[in-house]
py3Dmol code that shows the C-alpha trace and the ligand (Angstrom):
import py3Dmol

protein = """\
ATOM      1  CA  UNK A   1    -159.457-162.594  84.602  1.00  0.00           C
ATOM      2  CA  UNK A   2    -155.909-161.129  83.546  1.00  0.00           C
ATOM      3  CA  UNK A   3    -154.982-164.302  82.053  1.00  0.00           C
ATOM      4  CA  UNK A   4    -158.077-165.144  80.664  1.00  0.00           C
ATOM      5  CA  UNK A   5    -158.352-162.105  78.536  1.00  0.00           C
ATOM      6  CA  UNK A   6    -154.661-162.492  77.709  1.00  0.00           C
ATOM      7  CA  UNK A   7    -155.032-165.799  76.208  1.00  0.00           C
ATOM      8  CA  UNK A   8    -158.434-164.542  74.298  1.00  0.00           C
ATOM      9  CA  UNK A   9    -156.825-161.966  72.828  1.00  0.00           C
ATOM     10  CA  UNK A  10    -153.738-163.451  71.599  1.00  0.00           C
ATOM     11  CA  UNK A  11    -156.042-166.201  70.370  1.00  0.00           C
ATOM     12  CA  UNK A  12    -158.368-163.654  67.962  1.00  0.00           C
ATOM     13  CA  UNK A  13    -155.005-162.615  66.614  1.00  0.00           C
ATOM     14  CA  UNK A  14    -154.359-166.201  65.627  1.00  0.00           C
ATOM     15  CA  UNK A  15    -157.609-166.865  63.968  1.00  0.00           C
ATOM     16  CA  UNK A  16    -157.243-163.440  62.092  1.00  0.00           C
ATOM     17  CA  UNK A  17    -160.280-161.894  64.273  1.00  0.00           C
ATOM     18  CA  UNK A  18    -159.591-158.169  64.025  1.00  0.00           C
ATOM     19  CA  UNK A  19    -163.599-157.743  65.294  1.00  0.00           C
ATOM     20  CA  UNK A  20    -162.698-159.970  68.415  1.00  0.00           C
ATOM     21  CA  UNK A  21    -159.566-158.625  68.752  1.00  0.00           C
ATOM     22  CA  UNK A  22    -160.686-154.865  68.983  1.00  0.00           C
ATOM     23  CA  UNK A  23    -163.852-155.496  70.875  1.00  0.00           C
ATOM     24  CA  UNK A  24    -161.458-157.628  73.269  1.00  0.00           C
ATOM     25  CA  UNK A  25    -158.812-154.660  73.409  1.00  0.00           C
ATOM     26  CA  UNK A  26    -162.018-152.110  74.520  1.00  0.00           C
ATOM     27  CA  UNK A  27    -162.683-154.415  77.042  1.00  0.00           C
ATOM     28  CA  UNK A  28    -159.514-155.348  78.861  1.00  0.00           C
ATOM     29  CA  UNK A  29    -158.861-151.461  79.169  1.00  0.00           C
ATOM     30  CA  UNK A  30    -161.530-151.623  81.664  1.00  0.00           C
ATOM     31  CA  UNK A  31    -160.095-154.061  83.931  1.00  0.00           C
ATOM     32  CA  UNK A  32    -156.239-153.789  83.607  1.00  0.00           C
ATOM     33  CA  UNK A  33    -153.420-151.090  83.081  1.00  0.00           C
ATOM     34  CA  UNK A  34    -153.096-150.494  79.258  1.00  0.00           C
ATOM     35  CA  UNK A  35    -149.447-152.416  79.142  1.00  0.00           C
ATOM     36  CA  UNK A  36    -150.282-155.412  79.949  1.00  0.00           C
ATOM     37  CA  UNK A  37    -153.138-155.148  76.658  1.00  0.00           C
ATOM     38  CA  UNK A  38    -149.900-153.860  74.692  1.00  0.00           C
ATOM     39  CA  UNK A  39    -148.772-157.115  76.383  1.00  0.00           C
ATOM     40  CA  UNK A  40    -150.950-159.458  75.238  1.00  0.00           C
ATOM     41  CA  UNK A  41    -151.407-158.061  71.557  1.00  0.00           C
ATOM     42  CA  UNK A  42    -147.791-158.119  71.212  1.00  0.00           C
ATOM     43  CA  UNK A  43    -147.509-161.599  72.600  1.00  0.00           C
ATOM     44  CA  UNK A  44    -150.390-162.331  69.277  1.00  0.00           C
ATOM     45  CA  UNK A  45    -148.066-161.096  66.974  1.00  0.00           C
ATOM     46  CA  UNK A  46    -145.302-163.084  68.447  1.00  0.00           C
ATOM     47  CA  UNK A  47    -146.734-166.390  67.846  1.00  0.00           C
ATOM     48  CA  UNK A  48    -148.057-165.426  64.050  1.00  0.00           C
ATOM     49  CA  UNK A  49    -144.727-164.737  63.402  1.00  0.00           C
ATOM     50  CA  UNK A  50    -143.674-168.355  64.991  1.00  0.00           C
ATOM     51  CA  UNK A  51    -146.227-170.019  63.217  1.00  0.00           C
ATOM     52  CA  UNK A  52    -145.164-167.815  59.997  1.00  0.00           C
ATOM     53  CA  UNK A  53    -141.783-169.149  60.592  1.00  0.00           C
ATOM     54  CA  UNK A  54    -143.014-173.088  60.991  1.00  0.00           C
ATOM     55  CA  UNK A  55    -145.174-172.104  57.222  1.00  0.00           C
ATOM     56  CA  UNK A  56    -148.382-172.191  58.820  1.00  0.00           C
ATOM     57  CA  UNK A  57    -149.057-168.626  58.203  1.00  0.00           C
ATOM     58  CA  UNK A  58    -148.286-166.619  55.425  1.00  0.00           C
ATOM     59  CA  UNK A  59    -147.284-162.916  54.815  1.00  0.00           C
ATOM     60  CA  UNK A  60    -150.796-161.298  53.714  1.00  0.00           C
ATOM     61  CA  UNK A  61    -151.960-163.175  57.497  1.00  0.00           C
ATOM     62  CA  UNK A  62    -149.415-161.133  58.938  1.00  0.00           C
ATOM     63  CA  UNK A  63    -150.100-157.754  57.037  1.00  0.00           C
ATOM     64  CA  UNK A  64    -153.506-158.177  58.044  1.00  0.00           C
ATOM     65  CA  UNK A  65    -153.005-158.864  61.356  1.00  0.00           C
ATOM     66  CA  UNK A  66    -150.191-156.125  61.939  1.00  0.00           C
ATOM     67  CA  UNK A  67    -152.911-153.967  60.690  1.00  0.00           C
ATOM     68  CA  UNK A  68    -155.114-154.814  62.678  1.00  0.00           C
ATOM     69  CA  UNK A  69    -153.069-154.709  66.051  1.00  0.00           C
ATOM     70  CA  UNK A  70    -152.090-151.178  65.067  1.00  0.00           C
ATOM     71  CA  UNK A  71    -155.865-150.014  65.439  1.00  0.00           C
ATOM     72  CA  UNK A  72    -155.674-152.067  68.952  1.00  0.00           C
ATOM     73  CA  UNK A  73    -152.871-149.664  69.714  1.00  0.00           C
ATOM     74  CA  UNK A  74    -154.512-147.187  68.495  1.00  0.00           C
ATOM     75  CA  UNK A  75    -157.415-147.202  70.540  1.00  0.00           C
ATOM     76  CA  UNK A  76    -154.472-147.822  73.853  1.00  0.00           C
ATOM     77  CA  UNK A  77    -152.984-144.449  72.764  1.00  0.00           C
ATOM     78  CA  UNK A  78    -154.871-141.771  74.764  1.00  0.00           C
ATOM     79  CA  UNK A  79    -154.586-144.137  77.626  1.00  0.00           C
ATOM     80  CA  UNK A  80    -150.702-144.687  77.418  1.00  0.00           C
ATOM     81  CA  UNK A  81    -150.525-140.951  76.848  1.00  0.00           C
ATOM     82  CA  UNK A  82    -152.490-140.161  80.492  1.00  0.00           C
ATOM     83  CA  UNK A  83    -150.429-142.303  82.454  1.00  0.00           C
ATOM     84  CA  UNK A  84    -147.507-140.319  81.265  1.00  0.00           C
ATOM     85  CA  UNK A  85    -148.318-137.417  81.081  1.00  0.00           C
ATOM     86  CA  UNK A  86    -149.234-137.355  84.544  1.00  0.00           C
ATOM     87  CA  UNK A  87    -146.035-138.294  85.358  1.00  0.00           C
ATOM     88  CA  UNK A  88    -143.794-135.909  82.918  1.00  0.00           C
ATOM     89  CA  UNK A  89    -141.664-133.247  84.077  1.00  0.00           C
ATOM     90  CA  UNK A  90    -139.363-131.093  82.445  1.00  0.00           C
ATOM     91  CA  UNK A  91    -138.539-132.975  79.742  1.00  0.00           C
ATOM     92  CA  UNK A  92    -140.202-130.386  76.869  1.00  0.00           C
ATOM     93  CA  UNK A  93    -136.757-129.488  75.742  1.00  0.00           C
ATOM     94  CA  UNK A  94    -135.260-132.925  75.205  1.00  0.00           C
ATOM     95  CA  UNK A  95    -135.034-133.761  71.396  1.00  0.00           C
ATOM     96  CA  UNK A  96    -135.120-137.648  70.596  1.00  0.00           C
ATOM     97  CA  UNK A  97    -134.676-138.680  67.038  1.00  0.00           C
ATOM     98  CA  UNK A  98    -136.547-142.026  66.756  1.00  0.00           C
ATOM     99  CA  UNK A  99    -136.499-144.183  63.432  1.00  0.00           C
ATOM    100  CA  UNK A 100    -136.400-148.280  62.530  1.00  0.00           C
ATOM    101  CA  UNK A 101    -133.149-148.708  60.588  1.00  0.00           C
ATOM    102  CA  UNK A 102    -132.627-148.965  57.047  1.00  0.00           C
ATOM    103  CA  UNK A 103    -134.204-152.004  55.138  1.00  0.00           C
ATOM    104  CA  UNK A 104    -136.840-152.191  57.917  1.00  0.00           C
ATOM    105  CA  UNK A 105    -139.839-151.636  57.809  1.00  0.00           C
ATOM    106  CA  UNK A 106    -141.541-153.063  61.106  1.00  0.00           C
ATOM    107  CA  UNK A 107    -142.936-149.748  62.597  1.00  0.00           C
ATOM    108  CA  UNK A 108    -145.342-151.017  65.313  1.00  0.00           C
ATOM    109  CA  UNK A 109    -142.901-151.153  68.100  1.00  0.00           C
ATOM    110  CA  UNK A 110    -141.097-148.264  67.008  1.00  0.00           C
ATOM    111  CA  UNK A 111    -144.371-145.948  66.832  1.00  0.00           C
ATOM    112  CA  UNK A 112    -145.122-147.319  70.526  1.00  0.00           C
ATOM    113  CA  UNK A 113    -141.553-145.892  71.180  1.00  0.00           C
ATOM    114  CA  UNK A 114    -142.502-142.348  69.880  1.00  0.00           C
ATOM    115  CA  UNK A 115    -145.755-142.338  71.279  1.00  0.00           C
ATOM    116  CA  UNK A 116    -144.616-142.993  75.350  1.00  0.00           C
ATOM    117  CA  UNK A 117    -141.602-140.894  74.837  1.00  0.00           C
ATOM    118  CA  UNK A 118    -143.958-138.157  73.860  1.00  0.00           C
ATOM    119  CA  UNK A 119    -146.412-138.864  76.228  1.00  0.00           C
ATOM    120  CA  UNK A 120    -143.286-138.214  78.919  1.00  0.00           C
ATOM    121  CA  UNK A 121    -142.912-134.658  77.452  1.00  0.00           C
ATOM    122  CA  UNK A 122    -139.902-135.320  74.781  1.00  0.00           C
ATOM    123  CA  UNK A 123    -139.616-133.985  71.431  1.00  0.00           C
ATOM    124  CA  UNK A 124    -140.074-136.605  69.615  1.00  0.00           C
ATOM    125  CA  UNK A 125    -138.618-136.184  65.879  1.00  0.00           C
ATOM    126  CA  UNK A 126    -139.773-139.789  64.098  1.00  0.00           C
ATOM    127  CA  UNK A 127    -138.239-140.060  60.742  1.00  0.00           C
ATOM    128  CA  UNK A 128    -140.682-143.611  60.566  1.00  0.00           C
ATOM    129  CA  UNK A 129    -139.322-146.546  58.904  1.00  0.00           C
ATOM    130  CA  UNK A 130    -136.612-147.968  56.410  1.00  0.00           C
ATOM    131  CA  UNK A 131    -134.282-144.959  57.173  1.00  0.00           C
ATOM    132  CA  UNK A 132    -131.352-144.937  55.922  1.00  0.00           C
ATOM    133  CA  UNK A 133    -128.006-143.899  58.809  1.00  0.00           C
ATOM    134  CA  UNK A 134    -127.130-141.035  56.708  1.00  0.00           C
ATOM    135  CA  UNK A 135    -130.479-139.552  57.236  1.00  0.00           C
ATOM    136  CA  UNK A 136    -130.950-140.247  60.904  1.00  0.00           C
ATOM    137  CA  UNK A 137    -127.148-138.681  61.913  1.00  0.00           C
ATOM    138  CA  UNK A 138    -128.356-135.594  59.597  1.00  0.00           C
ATOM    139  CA  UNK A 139    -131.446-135.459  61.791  1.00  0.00           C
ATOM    140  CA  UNK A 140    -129.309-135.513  64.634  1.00  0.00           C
ATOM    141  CA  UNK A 141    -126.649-132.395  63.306  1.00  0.00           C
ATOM    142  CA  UNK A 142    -129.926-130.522  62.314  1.00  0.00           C
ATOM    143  CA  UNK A 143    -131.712-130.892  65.511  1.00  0.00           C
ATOM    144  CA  UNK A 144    -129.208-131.030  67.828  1.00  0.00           C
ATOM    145  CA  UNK A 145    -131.121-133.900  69.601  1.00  0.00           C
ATOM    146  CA  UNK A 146    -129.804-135.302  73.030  1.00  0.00           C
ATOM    147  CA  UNK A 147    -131.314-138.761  71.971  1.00  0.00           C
ATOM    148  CA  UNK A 148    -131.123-141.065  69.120  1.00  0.00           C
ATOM    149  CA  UNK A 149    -133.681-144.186  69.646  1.00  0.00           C
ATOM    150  CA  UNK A 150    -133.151-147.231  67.095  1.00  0.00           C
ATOM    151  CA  UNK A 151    -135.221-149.741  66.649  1.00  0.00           C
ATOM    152  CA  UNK A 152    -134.734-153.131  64.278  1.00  0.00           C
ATOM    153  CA  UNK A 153    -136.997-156.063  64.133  1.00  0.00           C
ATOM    154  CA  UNK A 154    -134.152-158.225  61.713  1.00  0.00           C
ATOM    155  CA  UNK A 155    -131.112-160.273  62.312  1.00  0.00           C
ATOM    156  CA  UNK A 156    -130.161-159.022  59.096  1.00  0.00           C
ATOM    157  CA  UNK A 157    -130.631-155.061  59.409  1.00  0.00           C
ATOM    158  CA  UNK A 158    -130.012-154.697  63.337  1.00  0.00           C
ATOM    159  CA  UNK A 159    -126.220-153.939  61.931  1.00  0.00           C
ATOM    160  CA  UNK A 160    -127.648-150.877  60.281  1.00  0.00           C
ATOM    161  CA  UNK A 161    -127.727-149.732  64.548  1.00  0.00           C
ATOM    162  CA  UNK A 162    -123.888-150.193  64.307  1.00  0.00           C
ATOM    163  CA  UNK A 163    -123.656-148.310  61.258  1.00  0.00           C
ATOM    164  CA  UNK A 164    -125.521-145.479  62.668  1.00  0.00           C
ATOM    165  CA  UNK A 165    -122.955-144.982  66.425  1.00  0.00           C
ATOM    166  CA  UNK A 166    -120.094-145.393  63.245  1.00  0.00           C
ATOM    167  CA  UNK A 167    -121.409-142.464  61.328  1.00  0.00           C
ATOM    168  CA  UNK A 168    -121.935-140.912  64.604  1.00  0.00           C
ATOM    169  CA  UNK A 169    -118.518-140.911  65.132  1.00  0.00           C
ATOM    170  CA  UNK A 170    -117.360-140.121  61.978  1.00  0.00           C
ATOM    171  CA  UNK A 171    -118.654-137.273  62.359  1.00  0.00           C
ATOM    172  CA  UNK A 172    -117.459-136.187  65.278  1.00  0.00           C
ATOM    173  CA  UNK A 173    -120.950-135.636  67.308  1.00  0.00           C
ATOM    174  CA  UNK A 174    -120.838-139.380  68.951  1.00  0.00           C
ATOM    175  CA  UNK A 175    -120.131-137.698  72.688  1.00  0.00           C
ATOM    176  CA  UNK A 176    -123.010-135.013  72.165  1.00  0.00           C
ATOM    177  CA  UNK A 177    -125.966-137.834  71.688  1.00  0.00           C
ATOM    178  CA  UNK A 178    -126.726-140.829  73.757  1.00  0.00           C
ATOM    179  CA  UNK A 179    -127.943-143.779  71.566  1.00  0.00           C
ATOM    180  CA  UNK A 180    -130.789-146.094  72.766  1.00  0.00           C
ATOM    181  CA  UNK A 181    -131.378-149.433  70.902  1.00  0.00           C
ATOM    182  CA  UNK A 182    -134.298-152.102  70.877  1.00  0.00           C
ATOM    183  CA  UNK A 183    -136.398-154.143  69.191  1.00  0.00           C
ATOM    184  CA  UNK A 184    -136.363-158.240  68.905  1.00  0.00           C
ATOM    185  CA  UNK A 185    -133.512-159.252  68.062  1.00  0.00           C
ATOM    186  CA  UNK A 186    -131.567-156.685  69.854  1.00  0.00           C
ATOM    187  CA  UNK A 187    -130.389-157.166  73.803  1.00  0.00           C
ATOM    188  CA  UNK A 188    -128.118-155.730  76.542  1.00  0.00           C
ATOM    189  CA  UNK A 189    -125.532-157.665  75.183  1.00  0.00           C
ATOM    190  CA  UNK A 190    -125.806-156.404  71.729  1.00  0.00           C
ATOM    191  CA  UNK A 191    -126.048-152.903  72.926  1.00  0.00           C
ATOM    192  CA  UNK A 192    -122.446-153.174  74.520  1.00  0.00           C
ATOM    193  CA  UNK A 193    -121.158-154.821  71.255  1.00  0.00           C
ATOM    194  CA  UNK A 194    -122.125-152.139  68.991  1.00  0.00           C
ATOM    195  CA  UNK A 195    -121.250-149.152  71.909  1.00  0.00           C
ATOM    196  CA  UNK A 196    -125.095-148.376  72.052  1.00  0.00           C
ATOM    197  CA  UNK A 197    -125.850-146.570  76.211  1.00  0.00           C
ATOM    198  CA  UNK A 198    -128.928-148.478  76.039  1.00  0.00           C
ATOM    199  CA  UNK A 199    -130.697-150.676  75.089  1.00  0.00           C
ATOM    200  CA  UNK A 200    -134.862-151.338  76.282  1.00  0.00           C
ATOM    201  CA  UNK A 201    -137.037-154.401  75.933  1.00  0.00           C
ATOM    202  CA  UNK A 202    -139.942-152.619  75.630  1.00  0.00           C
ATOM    203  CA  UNK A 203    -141.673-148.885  75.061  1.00  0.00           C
ATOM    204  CA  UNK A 204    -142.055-148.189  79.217  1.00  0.00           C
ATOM    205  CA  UNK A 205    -138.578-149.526  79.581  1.00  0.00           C
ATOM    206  CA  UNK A 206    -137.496-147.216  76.894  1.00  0.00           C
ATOM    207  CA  UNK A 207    -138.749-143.985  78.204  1.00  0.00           C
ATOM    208  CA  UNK A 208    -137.398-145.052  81.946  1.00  0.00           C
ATOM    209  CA  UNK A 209    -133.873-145.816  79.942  1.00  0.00           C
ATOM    210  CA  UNK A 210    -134.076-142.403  78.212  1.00  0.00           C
ATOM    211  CA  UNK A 211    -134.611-140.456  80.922  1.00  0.00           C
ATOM    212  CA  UNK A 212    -131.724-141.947  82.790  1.00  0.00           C
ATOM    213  CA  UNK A 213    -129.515-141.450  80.212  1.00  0.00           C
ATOM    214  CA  UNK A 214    -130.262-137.395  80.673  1.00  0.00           C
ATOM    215  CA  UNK A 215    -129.702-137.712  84.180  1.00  0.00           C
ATOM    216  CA  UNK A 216    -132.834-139.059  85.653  1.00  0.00           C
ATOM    217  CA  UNK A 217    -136.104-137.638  86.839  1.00  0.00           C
ATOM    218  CA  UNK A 218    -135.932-133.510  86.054  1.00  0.00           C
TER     219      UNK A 218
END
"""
ligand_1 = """\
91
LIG
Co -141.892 -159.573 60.048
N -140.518 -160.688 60.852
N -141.071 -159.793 58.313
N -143.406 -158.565 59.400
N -142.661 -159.762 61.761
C -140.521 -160.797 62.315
C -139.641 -159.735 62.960
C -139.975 -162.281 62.517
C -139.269 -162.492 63.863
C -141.129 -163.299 62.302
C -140.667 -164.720 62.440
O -140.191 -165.276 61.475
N -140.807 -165.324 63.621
C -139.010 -162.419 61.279
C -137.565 -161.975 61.508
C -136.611 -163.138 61.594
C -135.219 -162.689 61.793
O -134.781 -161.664 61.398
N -134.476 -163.555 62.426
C -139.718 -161.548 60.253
C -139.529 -161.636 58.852
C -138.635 -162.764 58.377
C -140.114 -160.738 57.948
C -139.927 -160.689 56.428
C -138.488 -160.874 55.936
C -140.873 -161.737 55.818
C -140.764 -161.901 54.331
O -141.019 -161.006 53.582
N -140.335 -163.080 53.932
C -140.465 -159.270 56.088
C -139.362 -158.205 56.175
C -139.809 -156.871 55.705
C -138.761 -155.804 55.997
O -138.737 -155.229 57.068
N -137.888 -155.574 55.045
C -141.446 -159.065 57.209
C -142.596 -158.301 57.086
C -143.528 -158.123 58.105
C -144.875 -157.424 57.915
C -144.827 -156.244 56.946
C -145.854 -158.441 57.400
C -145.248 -157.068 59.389
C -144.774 -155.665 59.848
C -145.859 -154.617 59.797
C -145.437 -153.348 60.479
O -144.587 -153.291 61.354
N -146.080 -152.270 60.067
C -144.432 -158.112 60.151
C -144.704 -158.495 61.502
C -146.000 -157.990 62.093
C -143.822 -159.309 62.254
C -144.011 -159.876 63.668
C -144.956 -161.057 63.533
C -144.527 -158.930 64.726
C -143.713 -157.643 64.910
C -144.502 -156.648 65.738
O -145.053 -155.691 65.226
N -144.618 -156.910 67.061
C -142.528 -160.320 64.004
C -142.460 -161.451 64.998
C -141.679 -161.091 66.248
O -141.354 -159.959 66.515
N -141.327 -162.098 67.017
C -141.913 -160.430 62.666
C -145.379 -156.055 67.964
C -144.526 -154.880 68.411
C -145.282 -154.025 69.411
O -143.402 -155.436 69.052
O -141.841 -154.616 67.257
O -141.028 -156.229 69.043
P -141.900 -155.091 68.645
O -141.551 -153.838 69.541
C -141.464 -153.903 70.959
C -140.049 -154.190 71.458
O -139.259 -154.933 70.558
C -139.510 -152.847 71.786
O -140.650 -152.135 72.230
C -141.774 -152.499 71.436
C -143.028 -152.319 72.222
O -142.969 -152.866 73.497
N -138.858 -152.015 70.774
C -138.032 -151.015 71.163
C -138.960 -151.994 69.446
N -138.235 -151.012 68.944
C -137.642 -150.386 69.974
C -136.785 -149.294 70.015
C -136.317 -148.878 71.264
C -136.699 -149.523 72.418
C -137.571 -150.598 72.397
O -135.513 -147.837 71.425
C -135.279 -146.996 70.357
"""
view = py3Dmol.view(width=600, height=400)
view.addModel(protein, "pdb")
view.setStyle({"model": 0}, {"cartoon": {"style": "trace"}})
view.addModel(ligand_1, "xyz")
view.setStyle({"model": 1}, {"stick": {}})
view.zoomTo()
view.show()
């Protein structure tokens, strides 16, 4: 069953079905936990952009069907938001600056980011995307946030994440503010190299890395 609606839903997303794809999203929520849906629509994406890659798709395709994924996520929200809001604790005070770097402007992962870390009872302050480091470190000064949560989706701008711990340090506030990175082409790995305390595959992994970085469960 699990599998079966996987595979149907990543396949609407390949034949540009945003009809299927919805009515298909609507449906799975009634038989499995809303990440694994996140799961498979993500997994969609992930092979238009392969195909995009090999030229058998093209960028309005992918527009359209980025589009339509948000709505799929849309419709997921409330339900990501219940299962963690049941579990949030006292994490109201917690301010995490969230933003996809500068030159970027693949939001979907990022707003799935902001939406769970909300959900968990933080502040969530999302400057959106294409931000530039200057802006996000002034977000931090100006907020005093505990958290600053980077995504990039591009070999070629996931060095803006560096830029951003620089300017961090440069101006002195790098100790006050843990950093959490993520997004494809980013990894554990990459988090050490750039001096990043975390790094998260995925939105749920995110909010679980956050909170450890403040010390765990409040
Ligand atoms: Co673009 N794109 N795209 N794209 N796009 C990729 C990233 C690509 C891998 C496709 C491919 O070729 N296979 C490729 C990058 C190659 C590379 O850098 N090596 C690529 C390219 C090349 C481009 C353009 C340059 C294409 C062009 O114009 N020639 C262009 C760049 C524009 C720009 O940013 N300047 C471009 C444009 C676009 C669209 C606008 C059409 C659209 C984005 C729409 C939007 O976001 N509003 C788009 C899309 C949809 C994709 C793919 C197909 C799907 C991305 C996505 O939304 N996934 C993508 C293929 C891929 O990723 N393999 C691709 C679903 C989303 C839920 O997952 O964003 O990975 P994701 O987020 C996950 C995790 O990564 C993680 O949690 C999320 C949820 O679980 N995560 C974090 C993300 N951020 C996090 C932050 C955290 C923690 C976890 O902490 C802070």
């Amino acid at each position: 069953m699990e599998n079966d609606l996987h595979h149907r839903i990543v396949h609407a997303i390949l034949e540009i079905d945003e009809e299927e794809t919805l009515k298909l999203t609507k449906e799975s929520l009634e038989k499995l936990p809303p990440e694994k849906v996140i799961s498979a629509l993500s997994e969609g994406l992930r092979q238009m952009g392969d195909l995009f890659e090999k030229g058998q798709r093209y960028i309005p395709e992918l527009v359209i069907a980025a589009e339509f994924v948000d709505k799929a996520f849309k419709i997921l929200e409330p339900h990501l938001r219940q299962g963690e809001e049941r579990k949030a604790g006292g994490w109201k005070g917690a301010k995490v600056v969230v933003a996809t770097v500068e030159g970027d402007i693949h939001d979907l992962g990022k707003n799935l980011v902001s939406t769970m870390l909300s959900a968990a009872g933080f502040q969530v302050i999302d400057l959106g995307k294409d931000v530039s480091a200057e802006t996000i470190v002034s977000k931090v000064e100006e907020t005093d946030a505990q958290v600053v949560g980077l995504s990039a989706l591009l070999t070629t701008t996931m060095a803006h994440q560096e830029e951003v711990i620089k300017l961090l340090t440069k101006r002195g506030i790098r100790e006050k503010v843990k950093v959490i990175v993520g997004g494809a082409p980013a990894s554990q790995s990459w988090a050490e190299q750039i001096g990043a305390d975390a790094y998260a595959e995925n939105a749920m992994e995110a909010v679980r890395k956050v909170k450890a970085l403040l010390g765990g469960e409040p």
